[in-house]
N, C-alpha and C positions, 0 to 999 in steps of 0.2 A: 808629487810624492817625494816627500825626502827623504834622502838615502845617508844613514849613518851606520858605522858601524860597533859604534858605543854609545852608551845612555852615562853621563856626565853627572857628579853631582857638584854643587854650588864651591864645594870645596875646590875640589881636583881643577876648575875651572879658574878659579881664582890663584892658585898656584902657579897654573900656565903663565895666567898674568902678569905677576908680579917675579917673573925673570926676563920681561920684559924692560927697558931704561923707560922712566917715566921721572916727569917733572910736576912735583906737587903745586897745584893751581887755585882747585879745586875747594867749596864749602862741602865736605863731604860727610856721611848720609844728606840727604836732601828731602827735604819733609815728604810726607806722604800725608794727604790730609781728604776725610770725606766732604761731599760738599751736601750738604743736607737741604739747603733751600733752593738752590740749584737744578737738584733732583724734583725734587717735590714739585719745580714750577712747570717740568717736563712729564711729569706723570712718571716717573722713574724710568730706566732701572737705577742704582744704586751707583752714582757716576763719583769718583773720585780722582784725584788729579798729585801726578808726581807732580812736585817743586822745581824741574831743573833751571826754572827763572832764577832759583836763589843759589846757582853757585859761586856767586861772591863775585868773581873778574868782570869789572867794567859792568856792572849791574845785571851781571849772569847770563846763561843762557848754556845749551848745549857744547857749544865749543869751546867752552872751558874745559871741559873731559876731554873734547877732542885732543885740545894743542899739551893736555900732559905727554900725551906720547907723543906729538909731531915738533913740542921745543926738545924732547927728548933726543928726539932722532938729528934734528938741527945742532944741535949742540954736540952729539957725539960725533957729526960728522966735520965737525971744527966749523961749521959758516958762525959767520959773524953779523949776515942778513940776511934775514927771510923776505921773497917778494910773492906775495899774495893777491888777490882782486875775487871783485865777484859787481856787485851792483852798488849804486852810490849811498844807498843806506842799508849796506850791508852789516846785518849782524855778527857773520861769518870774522871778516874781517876788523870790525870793533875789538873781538875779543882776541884775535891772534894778534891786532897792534897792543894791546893790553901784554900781555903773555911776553911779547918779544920785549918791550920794557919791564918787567917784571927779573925777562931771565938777563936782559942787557945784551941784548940783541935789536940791530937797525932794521926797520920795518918798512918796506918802500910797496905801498896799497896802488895799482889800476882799479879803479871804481869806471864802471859804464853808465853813463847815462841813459843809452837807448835812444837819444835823438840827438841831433845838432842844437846847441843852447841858443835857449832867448836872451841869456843874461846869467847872470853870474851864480852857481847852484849856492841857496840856501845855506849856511855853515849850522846846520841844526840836526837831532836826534844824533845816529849812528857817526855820520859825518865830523861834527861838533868833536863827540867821545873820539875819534879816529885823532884828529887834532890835538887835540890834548895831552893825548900817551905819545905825541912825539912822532907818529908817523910822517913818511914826505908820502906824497901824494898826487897821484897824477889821475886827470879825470879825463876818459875818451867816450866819445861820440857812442860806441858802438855797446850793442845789449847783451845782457849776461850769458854767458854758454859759450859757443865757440871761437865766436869774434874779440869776447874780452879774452878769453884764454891764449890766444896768439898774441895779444899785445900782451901780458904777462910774460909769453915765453920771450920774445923782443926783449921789456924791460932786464929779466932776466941776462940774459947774454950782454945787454948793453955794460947792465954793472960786472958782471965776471969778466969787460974786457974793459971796465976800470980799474981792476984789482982784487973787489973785493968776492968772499968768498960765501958765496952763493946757496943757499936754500929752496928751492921753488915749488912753488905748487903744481906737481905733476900728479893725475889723478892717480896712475895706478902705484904710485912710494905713498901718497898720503890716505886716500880713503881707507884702505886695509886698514892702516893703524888707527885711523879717527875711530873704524867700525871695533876696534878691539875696546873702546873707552866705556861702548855702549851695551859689549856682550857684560862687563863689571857694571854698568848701570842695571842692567836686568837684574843679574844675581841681587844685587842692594834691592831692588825694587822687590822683587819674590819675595825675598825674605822679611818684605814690611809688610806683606800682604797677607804673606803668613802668620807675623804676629801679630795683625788685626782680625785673623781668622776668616778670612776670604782667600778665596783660589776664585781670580778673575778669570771674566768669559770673555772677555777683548781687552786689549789695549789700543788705542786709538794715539795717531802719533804724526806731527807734521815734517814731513820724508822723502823724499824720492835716493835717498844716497846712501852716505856713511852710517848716519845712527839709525836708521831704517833698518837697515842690513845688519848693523853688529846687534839689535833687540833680537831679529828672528832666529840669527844664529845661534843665542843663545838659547832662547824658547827650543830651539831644535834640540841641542847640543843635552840642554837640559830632561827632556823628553815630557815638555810643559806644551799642554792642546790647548790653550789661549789660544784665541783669533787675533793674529798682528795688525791690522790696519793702518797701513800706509796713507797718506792724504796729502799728494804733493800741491805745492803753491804755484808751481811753471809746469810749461807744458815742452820739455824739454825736445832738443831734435833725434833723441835717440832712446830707443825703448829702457823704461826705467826698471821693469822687470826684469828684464838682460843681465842691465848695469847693477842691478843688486845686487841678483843672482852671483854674479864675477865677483861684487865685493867681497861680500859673505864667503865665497870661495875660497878667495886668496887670504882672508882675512885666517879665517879655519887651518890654512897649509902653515901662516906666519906662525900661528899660537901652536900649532904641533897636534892638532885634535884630528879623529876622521872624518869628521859631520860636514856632511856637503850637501847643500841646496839645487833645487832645480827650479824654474821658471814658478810652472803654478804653485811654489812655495809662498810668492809673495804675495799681497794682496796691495794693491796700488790702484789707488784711481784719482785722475788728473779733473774727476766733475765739478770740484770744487773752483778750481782755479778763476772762473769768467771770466771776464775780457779778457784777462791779459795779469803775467805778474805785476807784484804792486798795487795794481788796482783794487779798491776793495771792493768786495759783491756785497749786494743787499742781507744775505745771510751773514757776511761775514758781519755787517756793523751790526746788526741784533745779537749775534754770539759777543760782540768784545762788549754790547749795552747788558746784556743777560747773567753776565758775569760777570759783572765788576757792578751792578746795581744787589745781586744775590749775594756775594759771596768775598767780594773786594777784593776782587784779584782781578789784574788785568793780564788781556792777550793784546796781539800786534795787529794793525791791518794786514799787512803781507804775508804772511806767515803761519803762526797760533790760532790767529782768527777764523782762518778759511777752513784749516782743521777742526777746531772746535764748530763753526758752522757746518760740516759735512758729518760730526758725529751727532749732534743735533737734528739734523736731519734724518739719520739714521733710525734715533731715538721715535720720533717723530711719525718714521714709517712700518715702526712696528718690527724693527730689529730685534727688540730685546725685548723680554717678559719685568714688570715690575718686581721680581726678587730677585734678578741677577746684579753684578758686580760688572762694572766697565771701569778701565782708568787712565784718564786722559794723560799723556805725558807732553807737561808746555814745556817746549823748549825754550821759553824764552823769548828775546829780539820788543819788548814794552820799550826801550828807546827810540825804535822805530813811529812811536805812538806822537812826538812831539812833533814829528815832519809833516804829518797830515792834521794838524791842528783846525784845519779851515773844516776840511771834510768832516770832520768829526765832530765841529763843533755843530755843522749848519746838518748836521746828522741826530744830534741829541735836540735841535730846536723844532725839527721836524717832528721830533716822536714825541714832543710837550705840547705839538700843538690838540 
């Protein structure tokens, strides 16, 4: 049950916003677009999809909105280097090494492999981009979440006791602000929905964290009865309903609003994930073939994919009625798409046979 003590309108929220320090990044509006054949080949509902692929930084994706306010906050806090990590073809990180070249800020990336290497990783998709925008780059053994996080805070410390002065990814300074990029992504998104004359009955969104939690905040905040649908990619070690719930929270006390979140506010489910992150599932490769043979647009294996396969499914099992409105929000992360070349190819040779 969420508990607010004001009903918000798109205005008053966006005001909050923008007394906040933000660093324009961003391709902003970002398309809203139906997907008619799409729909049609799923027996409907009425499925449409925000553009957040197209926000322009390093070939888009969600964290462009994010790092507005987190180069914001680096920048006003005088660092001169941000050290970031997450996975080796992280999208995450693509666009924050982008962003910190953009604002002139040194970008020092821990990418995790998840095992001990056979040989020397790939220099392709997110990785490739990561190199380019000038990041240095250090790659460890260990798998995304808490083990790269500690070699992060390490990296960290290492350079503040070279001098330089420091930015780091600590989750509870940065997710708040990432989720605030996302409560102004909604507002934008409502308001295209509204002037194509639809009030969506879901939003479907690939999540477990920041833009997860700044959508629902908003949808709260707003006092908008959409269904949020969360659809994380990992299976993280710590309840992700919790960790939104916190975001969402702290995000709400940052921007000065009452709206606060409880638990069963979120909707999250980790069924999509299989094996393991990164790995695609069988659902996932017929969502990125379903969608890019209907409608030419692509999603990611690790990521978009897995989501768009879990809203698909959904479709599938009788979630929706044929004259409702759903609207997928891709985040993004199609660089990811050039790393898995092999799987994807011997994936489309499969489905021609």
């Amino acid at each position: 049950m969420t508990h607010t003590h004001t009903t918000y309108t798109p205005d008053e929220l966006l005001e909050f916003i923008e007394k906040l320090p933000r660093f324009p990044l961003a391709h902003l509006p970002t398309p809203l677009e139906y997907l008619p054949r799409f729909s049609e080949a799923l027996g409907g509902p009425r499925v449409w999809i925000k553009r957040d692929d197209c926000t322009g930084l390093a070939f888009g994706g969600n964290k462009a909105r994010h790092n507005e306010f987190l180069i914001a906050d680096a920048l006003q806090q005088g660092a001169n280097t941000v050290v970031w990590g997450a996975s080796i073809q992280s999208n995450n990180c693509r666009q924050t090494a982008a962003a910190c070249a953009k604002a002139g800020l040194a970008c020092h990336l821990v990418l995790g492999r998840g095992k001990a290497a056979d040989g020397p990783d790939p220099v392709q998709g997110n990785l490739l981009l990561d190199h380019l925008v000038g990041a240095s780059i250090e790659i460890v053994d260990q798998p995304e979440g808490p083990e790269v996080a500690a070699k992060i805070a390490q990296a960290a410390a290492r350079l503040r006791g070279q001098g330089y002065q420091v930015y780091e990814q600590d989750p509870k300074q940065v997710k708040p602000l990432a989720a605030l990029s996302y409560v102004a992504a909604t507002v934008e998104l409502l308001e295209q929905t509204a002037a194509a004359g639809i009030t969506p009955d879901a939003l479907y969104v690939c999540s477990a964290g920041a833009t997860g939690a700044g959508i629902r905040l908003a949808t709260a905040a707003l006092g908008h009865t959409s269904l949020v649908q969360h659809i994380t990619p990992i299976v993280w070690p710590w309840d992700p309903q919790a960790t939104m719930t916190q975001i969402a929270n702290d995000a709400a006390q940052r921007l000065g609003i009452t709206t606060r979140l409880e638990k069963s506010d979120i909707h999250v489910t980790e069924e999509y994930v299989g094996e393991g992150y990164g790995i695609p599932t069988e659902g996932c490769l017929e969502a990125i073939t379903l969608l890019a043979r209907t409608e030419g647009i692509f999603v990611d294996p690790s990521y978009t994919g897995k989501s768009l396969a879990g809203l698909i499914d959904h479709i599938r099992s009788g979630h929706f009625t044929s004259n409702q409105n759903v609207v997928f929000i891709h985040t993004g992360g199609t660089p990811a798409l050039f790393a898995y070349n092999e799987q994807l190819a011997s994936d489309i040779e499969r489905r021609s046979l």
